[in-house]
C-alpha positions in Angstrom: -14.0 -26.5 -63.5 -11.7 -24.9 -66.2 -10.9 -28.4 -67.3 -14.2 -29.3 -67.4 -16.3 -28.0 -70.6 -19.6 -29.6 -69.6 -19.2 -27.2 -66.6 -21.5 -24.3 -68.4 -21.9 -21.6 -67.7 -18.8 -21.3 -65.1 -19.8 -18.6 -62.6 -16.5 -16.4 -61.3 -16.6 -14.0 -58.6 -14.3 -11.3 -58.4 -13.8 -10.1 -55.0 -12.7 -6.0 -55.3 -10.9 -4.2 -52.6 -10.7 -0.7 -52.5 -7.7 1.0 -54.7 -7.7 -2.5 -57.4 -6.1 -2.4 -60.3 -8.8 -1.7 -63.2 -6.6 -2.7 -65.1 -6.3 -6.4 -64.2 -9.7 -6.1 -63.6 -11.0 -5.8 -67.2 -8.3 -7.5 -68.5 -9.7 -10.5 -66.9 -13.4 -9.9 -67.0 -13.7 -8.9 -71.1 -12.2 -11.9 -72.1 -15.4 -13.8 -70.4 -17.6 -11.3 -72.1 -16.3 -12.3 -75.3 -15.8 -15.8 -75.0 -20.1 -16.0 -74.4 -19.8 -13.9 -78.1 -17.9 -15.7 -79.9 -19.4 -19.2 -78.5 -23.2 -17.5 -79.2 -24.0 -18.8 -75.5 -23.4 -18.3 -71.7 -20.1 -20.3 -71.1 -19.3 -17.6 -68.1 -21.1 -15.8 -66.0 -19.4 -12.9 -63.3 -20.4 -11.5 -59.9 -18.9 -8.3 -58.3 -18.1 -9.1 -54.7 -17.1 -6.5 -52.3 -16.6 -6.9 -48.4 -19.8 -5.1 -47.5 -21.8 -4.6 -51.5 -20.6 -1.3 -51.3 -19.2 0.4 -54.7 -15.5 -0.3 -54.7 -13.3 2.6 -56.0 -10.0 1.6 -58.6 -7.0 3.2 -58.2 -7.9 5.4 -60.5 -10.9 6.5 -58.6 -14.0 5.2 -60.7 -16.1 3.0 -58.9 -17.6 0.0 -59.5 -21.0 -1.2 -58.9 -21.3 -5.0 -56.7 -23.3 -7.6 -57.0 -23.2 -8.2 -53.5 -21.5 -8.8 -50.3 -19.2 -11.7 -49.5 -21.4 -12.4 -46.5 -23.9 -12.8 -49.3 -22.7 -15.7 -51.8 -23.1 -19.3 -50.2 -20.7 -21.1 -52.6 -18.4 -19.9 -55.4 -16.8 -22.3 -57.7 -14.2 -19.6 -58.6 -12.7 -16.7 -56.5 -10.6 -14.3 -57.4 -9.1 -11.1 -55.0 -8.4 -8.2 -57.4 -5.9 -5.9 -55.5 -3.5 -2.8 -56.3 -1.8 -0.2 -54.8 -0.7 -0.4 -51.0 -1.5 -3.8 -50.8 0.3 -4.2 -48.0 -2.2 -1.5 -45.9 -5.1 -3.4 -46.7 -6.0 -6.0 -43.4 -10.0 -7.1 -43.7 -10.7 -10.5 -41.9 -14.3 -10.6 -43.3 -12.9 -10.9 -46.9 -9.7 -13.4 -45.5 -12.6 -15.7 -44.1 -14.7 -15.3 -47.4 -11.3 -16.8 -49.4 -10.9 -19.3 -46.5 -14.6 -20.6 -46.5 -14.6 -20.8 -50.2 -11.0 -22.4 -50.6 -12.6 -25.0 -48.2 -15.7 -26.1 -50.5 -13.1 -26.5 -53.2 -13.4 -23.5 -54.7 -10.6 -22.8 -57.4 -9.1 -19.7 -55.4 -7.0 -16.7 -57.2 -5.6 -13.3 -57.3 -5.2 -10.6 -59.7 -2.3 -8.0 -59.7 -1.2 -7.6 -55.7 -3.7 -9.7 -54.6 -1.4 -12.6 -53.8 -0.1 -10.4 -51.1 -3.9 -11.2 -49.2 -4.0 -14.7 -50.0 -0.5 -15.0 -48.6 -1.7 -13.0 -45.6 -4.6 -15.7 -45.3 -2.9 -18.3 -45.3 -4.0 -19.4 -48.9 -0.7 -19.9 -50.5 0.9 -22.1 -48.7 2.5 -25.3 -50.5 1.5 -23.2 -53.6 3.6 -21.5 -56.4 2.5 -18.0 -57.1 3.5 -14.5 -59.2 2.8 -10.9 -58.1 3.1 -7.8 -60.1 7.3 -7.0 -60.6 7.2 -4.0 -58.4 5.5 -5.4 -55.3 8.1 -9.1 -55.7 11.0 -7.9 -53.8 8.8 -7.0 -50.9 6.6 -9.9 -51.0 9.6 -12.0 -50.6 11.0 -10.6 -47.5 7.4 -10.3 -46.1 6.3 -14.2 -47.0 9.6 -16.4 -47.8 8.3 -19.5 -47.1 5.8 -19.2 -50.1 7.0 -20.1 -53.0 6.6 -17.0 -55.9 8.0 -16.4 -59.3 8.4 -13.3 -61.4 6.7 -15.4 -64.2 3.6 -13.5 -65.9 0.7 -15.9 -64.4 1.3 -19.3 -62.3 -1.1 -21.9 -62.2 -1.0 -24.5 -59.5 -3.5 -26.7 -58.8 -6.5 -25.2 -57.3 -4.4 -21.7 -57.0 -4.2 -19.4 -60.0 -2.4 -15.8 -60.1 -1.8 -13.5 -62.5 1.0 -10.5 -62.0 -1.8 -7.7 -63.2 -1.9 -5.7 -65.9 -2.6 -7.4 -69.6 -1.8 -10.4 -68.1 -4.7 -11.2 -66.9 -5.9 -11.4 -70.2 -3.4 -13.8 -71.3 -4.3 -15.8 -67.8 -8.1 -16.5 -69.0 -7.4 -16.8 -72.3 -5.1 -19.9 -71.2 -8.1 -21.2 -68.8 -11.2 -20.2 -71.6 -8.7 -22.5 -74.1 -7.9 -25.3 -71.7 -11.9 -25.2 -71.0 -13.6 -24.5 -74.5 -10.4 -25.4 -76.7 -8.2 -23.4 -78.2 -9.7 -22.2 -81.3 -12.4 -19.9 -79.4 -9.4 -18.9 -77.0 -7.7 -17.5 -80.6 -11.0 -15.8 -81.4 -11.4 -13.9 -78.4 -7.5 -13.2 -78.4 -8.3 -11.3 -82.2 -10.7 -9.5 -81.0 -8.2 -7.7 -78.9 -5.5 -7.0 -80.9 -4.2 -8.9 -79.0 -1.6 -11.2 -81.2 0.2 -13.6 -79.0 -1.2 -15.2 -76.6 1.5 -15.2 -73.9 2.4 -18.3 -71.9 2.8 -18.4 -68.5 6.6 -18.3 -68.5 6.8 -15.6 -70.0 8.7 -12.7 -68.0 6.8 -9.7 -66.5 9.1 -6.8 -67.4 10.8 -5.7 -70.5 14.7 -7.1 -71.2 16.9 -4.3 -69.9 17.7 -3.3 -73.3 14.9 -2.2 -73.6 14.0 -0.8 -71.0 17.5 1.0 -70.7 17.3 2.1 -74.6 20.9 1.1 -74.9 22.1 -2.3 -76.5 26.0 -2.8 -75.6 25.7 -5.8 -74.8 28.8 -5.7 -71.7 26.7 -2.6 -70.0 23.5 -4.8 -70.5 25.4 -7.5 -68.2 26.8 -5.0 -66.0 23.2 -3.8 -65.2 22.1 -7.3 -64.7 24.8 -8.1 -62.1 23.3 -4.9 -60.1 20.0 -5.9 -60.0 20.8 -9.9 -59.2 23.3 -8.7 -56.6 21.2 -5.6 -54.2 21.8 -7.6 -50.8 25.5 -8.2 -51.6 26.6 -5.3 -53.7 29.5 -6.3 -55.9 32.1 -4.0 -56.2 33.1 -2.0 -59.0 36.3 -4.1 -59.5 34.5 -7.2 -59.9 31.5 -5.8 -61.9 34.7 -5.0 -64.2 36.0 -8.3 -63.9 33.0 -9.9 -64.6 32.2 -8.4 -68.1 36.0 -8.4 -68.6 36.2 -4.6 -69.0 38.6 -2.5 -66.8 37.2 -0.1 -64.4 38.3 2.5 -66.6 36.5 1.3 -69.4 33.0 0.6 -67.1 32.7 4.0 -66.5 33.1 5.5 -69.4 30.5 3.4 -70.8 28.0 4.1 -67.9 28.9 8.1 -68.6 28.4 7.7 -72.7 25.2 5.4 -72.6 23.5 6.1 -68.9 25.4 9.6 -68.2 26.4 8.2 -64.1 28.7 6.5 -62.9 28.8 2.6 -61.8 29.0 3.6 -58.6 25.9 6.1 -58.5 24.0 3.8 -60.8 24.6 0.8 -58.1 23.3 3.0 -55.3 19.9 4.1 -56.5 19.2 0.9 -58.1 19.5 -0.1 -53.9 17.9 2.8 -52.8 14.5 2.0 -55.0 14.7 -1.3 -53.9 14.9 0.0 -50.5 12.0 2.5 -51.0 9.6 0.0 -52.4 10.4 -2.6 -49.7 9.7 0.4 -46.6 6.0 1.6 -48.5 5.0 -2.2 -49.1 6.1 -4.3 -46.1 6.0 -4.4 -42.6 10.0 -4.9 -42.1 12.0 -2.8 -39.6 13.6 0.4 -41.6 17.1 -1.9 -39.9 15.8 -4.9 -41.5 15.4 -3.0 -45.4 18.7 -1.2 -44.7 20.6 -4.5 -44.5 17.9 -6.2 -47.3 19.4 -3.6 -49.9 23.2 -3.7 -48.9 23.6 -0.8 -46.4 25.6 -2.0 -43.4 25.9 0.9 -41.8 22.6 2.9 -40.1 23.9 6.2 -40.6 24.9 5.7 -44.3 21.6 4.3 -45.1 19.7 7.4 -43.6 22.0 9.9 -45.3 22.5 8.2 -48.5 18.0 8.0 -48.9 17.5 11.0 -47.8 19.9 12.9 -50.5 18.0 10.7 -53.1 14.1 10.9 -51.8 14.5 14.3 -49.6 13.5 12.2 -46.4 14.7 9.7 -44.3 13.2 6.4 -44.7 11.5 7.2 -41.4 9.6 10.3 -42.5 9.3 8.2 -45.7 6.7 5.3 -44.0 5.4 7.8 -42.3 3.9 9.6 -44.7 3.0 6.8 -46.9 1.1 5.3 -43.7 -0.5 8.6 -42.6 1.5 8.7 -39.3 2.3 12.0 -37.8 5.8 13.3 -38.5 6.6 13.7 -35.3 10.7 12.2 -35.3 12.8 14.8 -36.6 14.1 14.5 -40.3 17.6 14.7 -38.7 17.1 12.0 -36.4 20.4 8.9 -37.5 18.7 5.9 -35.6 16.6 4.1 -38.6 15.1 1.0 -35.8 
């Protein structure tokens, strides 16, 4: 298929589900559209799938026309789920057997953005490596640990491709129209973007921290690091000192100059987003996140979200889930 350029033109489906990412979306589907421009012929062609032909509506609420149902299309050579937000709500057997049947004929099989999170679900990554957009990793991880993901900005693996969303999509098929139609029409289409480096698959999903802190000392910048490598186990102040050879005097009056908090309040709510993100996109027991993000202590975790969020973690998957409220915000048991 993409190895193959004699395979012409390579028909993709893209298989919506409701709240996608547009993003991924066209960031995957222009590059096609331009690599038939710049060639002067058909090298790809794309249908819209959809679990019933139905308009599918983005996250951002504008629908898009299908060509089709999956019930519809007999044979695909390439499929590819385009998910989003609250992945993790999304449970639709008719599309899971769509990815199944295809994956059987030998169908190259993929996903955009969160979409790894349904092949995962249907049993499509297994003995494959795979990515998934940075926000959605930490839950995918406790939700699937026997498959095998990276925070790398596309994987490639065999029959399998994934892509973490976003603009990296675009950098996905521009690798796949280059390994196809070489990579001098891959550089052509990438122009045409603006778009001036054509990212490898390595390449890491989020910004470096200096960045996206907007400080550059370079001791905070491995203080920070720690944190976020260390959520499960939280290291303690005195070590994160000991580690970037500062004293603990000296860590906290750089986190008060260049982050205005201290270690210590810095360390929590990195936890407590972690925790948050893991409760609105996975199926683990609130006891099961509490201990995921370091809290040993039930009571502790409950108090210590709530002052940050303004509910308990509780009130917190309810909402997200549409459940009534029905368990008092005061309630200490988080099970």
């Amino acid at each position: 298929m993409f190895d193959d350029p004699g395979d012409v033109p390579l028909q993709i489906d893209f298989v919506l589900v409701p709240n996608f990412s547009m993003m991924a979306f066209t960031s995957a589907v222009e590059p096609l559209r331009s690599a038939n421009r710049m060639a002067g012929r058909t090298l790809y062609q794309w249908r819209i799938l959809s679990r019933d032909g139905d308009p599918v509506a983005a996250s951002n609420g504008i629908e898009v026309l299908t060509y089709g149902s999956v019930a519809s299309v007999e044979r695909s050579k390439v499929a590819l789920l385009v998910s989003g937000i609250d992945v993790q709500l999304y449970e639709d057997e008719k599309i899971f057997a769509f990815m199944r049947r295809m994956a059987r004929q030998g169908a190259v099989i993929g996903a955009l953005c969160t979409g790894s999170h349904l092949l995962a679900r249907a049993g499509l990554l297994d003995n494959r490596r795979c990515t998934i957009h940075w926000e959605n990793l930490g839950g995918f991880v406790e939700e699937f640990p026997e498959v095998e993901v990276t925070s790398d900005i596309y994987e490639i693996d065999r029959d399998r491709v994934t892509c973490s969303g976003g603009t990296a999509a675009l950098d996905m098929m521009l690798h796949l129209i280059g390994r196809q139609h070489g990579q001098a029409i891959a550089n052509d289409v990438s122009e045409q973007f603006i778009h001036d480096r054509i990212r490898e698959p390595h390449d890491h999903q989020r910004m470096e921290l200096r960045a996206r802190l907007g400080v550059s000392h370079p001791k905070l910048i491995a203080v920070i690091s720690d944190m976020e490598g260390n959520l499960e186990e939280p290291l303690s102040q005195t070590e994160l000192a000991q580690r970037a050879n500062l004293s603990t005097r000296q860590l906290e009056r750089l986190f008060r100059k260049y982050l205005g908090a201290t270690p210590t309040r810095y360390y929590l709510n990195l936890r407590l987003q972690r925790a948050r993100q893991l409760l609105l996109q996975t199926t683990m027991s609130i006891l099961s996140v509490a201990l995921a993000c370091g809290f040993v202590s039930a009571s502790h975790f409950s108090k210590c979200y709530r002052e940050c969020f303004g509910k308990t973690p509780r009130a917190e998957r309810a909402v997200r889930h549409g459940t009534p409220g029905s368990v008092s915000e005061d309630a200490v048991a988080i099970g």
